[in-house]
C-alpha positions as CSV (number, residue, x, y, z in Angstrom):
1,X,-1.5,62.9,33.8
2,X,-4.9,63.4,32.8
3,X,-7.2,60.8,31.7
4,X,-7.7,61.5,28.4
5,X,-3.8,61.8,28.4
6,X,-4.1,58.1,29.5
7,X,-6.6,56.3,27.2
8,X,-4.1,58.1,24.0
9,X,-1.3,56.3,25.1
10,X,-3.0,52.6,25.3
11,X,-5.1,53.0,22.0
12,X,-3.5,51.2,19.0
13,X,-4.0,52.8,15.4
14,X,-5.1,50.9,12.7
15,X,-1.7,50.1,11.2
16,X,-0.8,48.9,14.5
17,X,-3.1,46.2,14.7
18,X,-2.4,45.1,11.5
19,X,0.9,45.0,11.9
20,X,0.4,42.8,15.3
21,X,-1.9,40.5,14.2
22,X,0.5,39.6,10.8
23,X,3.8,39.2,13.2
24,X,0.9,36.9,15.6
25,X,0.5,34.8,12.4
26,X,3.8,34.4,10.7
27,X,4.3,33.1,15.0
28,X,1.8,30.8,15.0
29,X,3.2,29.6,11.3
30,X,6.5,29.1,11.9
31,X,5.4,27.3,15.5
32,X,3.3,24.9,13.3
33,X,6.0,24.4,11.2
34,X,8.3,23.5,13.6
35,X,5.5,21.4,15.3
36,X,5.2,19.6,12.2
37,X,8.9,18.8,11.1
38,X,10.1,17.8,15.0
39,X,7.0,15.4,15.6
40,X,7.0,12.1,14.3
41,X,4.9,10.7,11.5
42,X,3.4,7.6,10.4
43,X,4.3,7.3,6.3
44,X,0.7,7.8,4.2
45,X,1.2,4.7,2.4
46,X,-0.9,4.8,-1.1
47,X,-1.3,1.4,-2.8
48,X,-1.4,3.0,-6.4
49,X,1.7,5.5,-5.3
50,X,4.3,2.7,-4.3
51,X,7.4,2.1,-5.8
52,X,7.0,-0.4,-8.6
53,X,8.8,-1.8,-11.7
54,X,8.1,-2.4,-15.2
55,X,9.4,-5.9,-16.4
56,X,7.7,-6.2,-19.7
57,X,4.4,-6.1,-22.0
58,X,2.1,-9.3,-20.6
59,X,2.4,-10.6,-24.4
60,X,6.1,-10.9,-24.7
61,X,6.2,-12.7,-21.2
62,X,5.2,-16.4,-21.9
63,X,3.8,-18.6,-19.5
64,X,6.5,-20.7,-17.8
65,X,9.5,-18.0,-18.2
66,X,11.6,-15.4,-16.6
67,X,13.0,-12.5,-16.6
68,X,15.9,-11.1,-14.1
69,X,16.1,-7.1,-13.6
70,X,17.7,-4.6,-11.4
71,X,15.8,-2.6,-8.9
72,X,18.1,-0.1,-7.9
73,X,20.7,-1.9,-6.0
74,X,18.8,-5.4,-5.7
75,X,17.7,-8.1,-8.2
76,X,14.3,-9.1,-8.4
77,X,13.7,-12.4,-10.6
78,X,9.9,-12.8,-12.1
79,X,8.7,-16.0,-12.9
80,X,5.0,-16.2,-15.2
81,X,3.1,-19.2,-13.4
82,X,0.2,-19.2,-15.4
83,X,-1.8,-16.5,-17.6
84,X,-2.7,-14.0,-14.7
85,X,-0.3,-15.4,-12.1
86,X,3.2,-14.0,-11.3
87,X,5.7,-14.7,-8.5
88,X,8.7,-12.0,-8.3
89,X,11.0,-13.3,-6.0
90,X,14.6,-12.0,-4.8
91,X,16.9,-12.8,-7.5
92,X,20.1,-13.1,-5.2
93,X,20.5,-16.9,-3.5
94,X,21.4,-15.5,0.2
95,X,23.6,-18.4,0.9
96,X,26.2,-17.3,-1.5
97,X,25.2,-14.4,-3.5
98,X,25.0,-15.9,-7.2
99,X,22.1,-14.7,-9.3
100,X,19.4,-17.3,-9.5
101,X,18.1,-19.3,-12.3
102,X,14.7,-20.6,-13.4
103,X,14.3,-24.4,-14.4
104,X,11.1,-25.1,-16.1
105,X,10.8,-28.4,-16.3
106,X,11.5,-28.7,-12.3
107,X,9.5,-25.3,-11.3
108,X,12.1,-24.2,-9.4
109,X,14.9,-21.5,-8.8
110,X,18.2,-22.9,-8.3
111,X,21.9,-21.1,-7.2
112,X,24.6,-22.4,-9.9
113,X,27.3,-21.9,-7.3
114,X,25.7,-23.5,-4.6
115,X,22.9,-25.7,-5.8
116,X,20.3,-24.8,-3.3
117,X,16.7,-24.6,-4.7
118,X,13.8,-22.3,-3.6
119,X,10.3,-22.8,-4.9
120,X,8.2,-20.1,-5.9
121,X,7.2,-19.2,-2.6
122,X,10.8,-18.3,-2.1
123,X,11.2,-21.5,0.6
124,X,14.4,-23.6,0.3
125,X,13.6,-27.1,-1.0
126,X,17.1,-28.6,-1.2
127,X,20.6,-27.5,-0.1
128,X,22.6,-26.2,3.1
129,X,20.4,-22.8,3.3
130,X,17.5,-22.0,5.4
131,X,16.9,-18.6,4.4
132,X,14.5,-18.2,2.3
133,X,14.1,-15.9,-0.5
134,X,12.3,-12.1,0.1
135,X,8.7,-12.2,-2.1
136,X,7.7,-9.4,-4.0
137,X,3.9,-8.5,-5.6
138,X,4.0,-9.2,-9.3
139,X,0.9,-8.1,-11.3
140,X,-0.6,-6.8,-14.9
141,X,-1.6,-3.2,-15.4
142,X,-2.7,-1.8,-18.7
143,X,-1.1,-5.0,-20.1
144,X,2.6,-4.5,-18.5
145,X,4.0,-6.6,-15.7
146,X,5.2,-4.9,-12.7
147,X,6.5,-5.5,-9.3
148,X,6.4,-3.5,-5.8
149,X,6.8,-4.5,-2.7
C-alpha cells in the first residue's frame, strides 16, 4: 500500500469530526447525569424557601389567644405571647393523642383527656408525661402569622 494510500485511510472529513465530538458530548452528559443522580446530596436549605403556614392577619390574632390548624397530616397550635411574640407548638398531647387547649389565665396548654400541661416551651409542667411537645418558629411577615419548622 502506498503511502499516500495510507494517510487517506486515517484522515477524518469534516462531518466526521463533528459527528465524534457531538456523540463525545452527549457521553460526557449523560456520565454527568448519572454522576449526579447516584451521588449523594446535602439538601440546599433556603431560610425564605421552607415550608411555612399561614395562620392569620397579625390584627385578627389578639394577644393572649390561639388558634389550632392542620399542617398536612399534623396539628400545629399557635399561641400570641405578646405583640411581636409567638410560640407554635405541636398541637397533639403525645401521651394520649387529644388536641390540646390554651388556658389564658394559667398560660398554659393542657390535654382534656389526660390533664397533662406543657408550657410554652412545649415542656410538661404537670401530669404522667415526660415528652415534651415538638416547637415550631412562629413569626409576622407582611402582617400575616406564619409557622415553619
Amino acid at each position: 500500500m502506498s503511502p499516500e494510500r495510507e494517510r487517506a485511510v486515517f484522515k477524518m472529513s469534516f462531518n466526521d469530526t463533528l459527528l465524534a465530538s457531538v456523540i463525545l458530548l452527549m457521553l460526557t452528559g449523560a456520565a454527568m447525569i448519572i454522576g449526579l443522580y447516584v451521588l449523594p446530596r446535602e439538601p440546599l436549605l433556603v431560610a425564605a424557601a421552607q415550608p411555612t403556614i399561614r395562620i392569620s392577619q397579625a390584627a385578627s390574632f389578639p394577644v393572649g389567644a390561639s388558634r389550632v390548624t392542620n399542617w398536612g397530616d399534623q396539628i400545629v397550635i399557635v399561641v400570641r405571647r405578646d405583640a411581636d411574640r409567638f410560640a407554635a407548638l405541636q398541637g397533639v398531647s403525645p401521651s394520649d393523642g387529644c388536641i390540646l387547649r390554651w388556658d389564658a389565665v394559667s398560660s398554659r396548654l393542657f390535654s382534656p383527656c389526660s390533664y397533662v400541661e406543657y408550657d410554652l416551651q412545649g415542656n410538661v409542667i404537670t401530669g404522667l408525661s415526660r415528652t415534651p411537645l415538638r416547637r415550631y418558629v412562629g413569626f409576622v411577615r407582611d402582617g400575616a402569622v406564619y409557622v415553619t419548622d
